[in-house]
N, C-alpha and C positions, 0 to 999 in steps of 0.2 A: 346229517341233521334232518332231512327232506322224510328220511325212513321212521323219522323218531317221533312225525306229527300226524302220520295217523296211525298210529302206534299206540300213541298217546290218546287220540280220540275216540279209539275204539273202546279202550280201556275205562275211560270216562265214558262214554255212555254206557258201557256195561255200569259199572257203578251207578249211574243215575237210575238204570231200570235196575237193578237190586234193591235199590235201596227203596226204589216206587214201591214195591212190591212188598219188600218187608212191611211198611208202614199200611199197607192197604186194609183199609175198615172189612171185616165179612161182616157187614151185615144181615140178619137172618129174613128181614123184612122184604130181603129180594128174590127169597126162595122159598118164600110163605113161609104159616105157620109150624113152630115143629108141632113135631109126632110125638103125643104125649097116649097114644089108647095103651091099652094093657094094664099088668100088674103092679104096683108101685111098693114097694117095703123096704122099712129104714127106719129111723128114730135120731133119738136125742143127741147129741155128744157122750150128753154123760150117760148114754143109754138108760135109761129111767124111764124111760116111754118105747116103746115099739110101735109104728104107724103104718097103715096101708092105705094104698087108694087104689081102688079097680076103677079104672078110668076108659071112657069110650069118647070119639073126637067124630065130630062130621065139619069140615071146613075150621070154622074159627069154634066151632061152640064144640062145648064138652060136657058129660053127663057123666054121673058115675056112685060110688059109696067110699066114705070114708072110716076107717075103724083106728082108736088106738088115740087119738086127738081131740078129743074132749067132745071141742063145742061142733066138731067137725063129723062126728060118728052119722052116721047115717048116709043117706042120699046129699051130693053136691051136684051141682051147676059150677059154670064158667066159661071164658073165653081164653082165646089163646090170642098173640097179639107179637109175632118172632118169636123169640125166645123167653119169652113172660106169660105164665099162667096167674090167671088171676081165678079163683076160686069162691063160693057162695054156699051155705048150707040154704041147702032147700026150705027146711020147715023155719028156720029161728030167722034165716035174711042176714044172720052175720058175714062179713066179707072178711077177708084172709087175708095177707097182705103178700101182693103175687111173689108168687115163686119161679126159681130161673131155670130153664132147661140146658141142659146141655148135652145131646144123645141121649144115653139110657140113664145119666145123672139127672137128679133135680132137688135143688136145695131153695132155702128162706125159712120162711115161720109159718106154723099155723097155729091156733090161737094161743099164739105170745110163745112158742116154743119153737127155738132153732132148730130148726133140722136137715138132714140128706138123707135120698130117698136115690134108690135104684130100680131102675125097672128088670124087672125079672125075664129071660125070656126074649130081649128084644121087642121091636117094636113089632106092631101084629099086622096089620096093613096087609 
């Protein structure tokens, strides 16, 4: 019986740190903003739209052109903030409703159209 209690212990704390481990939050907040610069194209679901973004990043702020999304076509602004882009047409001042990064993924709407968006290429950096 003497053998079977830290036998027993070790086994339980291994399970506690697995189990820590599984549940653990990545937050992206702690390894700054992503990387959103480069090419961006994708569209609709129901593919009905084709969208691009040429997007350039310096820290949190982002510059770039949008084609393909209506109210979005032209020159944007925005920030980046983890894994949430939030997006602005330069001329009109319309806001976007932020979209979510994830690697070379990025999905949400822009105006009022769901969409995913791949970057092309990788990130450029």
């Amino acid at each position: 019986m003497m053998k079977k209690t830290p036998t027993l212990l070790i086994i339980g704390s291994l399970i506690t740190t697995l189990a820590g481990c599984s549940g653990a939050s990545y937050s992206s907040d702690s390894s700054g903003p992503a990387d959103v610069n480069g090419t961006w194209m994708g569209g609709t679901a129901t593919g009905t739209k084709d969208v691009t973004l040429h997007l350039q990043q310096s820290g949190t702020n982002v510059t770039g052109t949008g084609t393909g999304a209506a109210a979005f076509d032209g020159p944007i602004q925005g920030s980046v903030n983890g894994n949430t882009l939030q997006l602005t047409h330069q001329r009109s001042g319309v806001a976007a409703r932020p979209l979510i990064v994830r690697g070379d993924l990025m999905y949400g709407e822009l105006d009022g159209i769901p969409l995913d968006l791949v970057r092309l290429g990788g990130p450029t950096r």
